[in-house]
N, C-alpha and C positions, 0 to 999 in steps of 0.2 A: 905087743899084747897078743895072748893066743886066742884063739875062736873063744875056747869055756870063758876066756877072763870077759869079753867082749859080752858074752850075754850074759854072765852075772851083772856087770855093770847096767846093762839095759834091762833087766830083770829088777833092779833096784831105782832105776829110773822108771821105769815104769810102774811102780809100787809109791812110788813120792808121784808122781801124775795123778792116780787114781784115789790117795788121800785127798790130795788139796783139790780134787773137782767135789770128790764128797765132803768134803769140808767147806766148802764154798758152797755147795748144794745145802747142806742143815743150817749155813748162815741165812739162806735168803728164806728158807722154809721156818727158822725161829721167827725172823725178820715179818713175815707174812702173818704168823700168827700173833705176834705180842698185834700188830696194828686190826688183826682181825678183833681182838683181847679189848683195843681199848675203843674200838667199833660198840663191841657187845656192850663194854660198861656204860657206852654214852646211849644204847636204844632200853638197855635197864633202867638208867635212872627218867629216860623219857616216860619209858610206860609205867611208871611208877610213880611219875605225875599225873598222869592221864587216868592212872585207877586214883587215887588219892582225890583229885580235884572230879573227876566227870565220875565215875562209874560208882563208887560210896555212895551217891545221893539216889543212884537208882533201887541200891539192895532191896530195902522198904516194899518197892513195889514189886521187886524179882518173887521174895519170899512169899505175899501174896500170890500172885499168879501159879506160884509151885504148888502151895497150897490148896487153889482150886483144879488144878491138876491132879493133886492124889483123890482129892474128892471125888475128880472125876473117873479116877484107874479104878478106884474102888470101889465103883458100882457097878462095873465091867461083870463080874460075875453073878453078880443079881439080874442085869441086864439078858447074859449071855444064857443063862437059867429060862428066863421068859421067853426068848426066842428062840430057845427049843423046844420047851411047852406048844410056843406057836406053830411049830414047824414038824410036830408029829400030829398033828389037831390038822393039817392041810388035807386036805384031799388028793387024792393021787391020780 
């Protein structure tokens, strides 16, 4: 066998090495993700009891509270108004 035949042959084994590590490499990296995949679907349908059963019953009271919250943003400018009034009426 001559030198060129020698490294074409290892040129081509070295090209079948370098598939099958990367190929072995995207199995265990599929492998990772399908069990990450059915991680995700089992903490979805948890929180999705958790909002269905616990958090539904509090809405009622959220939307309240938002409620007295705009009321309260919104007199921020009224508010802000008078205590500028007050604050050129100071003395210096």
């Amino acid at each position: 066998m001559s030198e060129n035949d020698t490294l074409i042959l290892l040129s081509v084994i070295l090209a079948v090495v370098v598939v099958a590590v990367l190929a072995g490499a995207l199995i265990l990296v599929r492998q990772g993700l399908t069990r990450i995949s059915k991680g995700l679907d089992t903490l979805a349908g948890a929180l999705e009891g958790v909002e269905s059963e616990q958090l539904r019953t509090l809405e009622p009271s959220v939307k309240a509270i938002n409620e007295q919250f705009d009321t309260i943003v919104g007199a921020f400018p009224g508010i802000a108004g008078k205590a500028a009034i007050v604050a050129e009426r100071r003395p210096r």
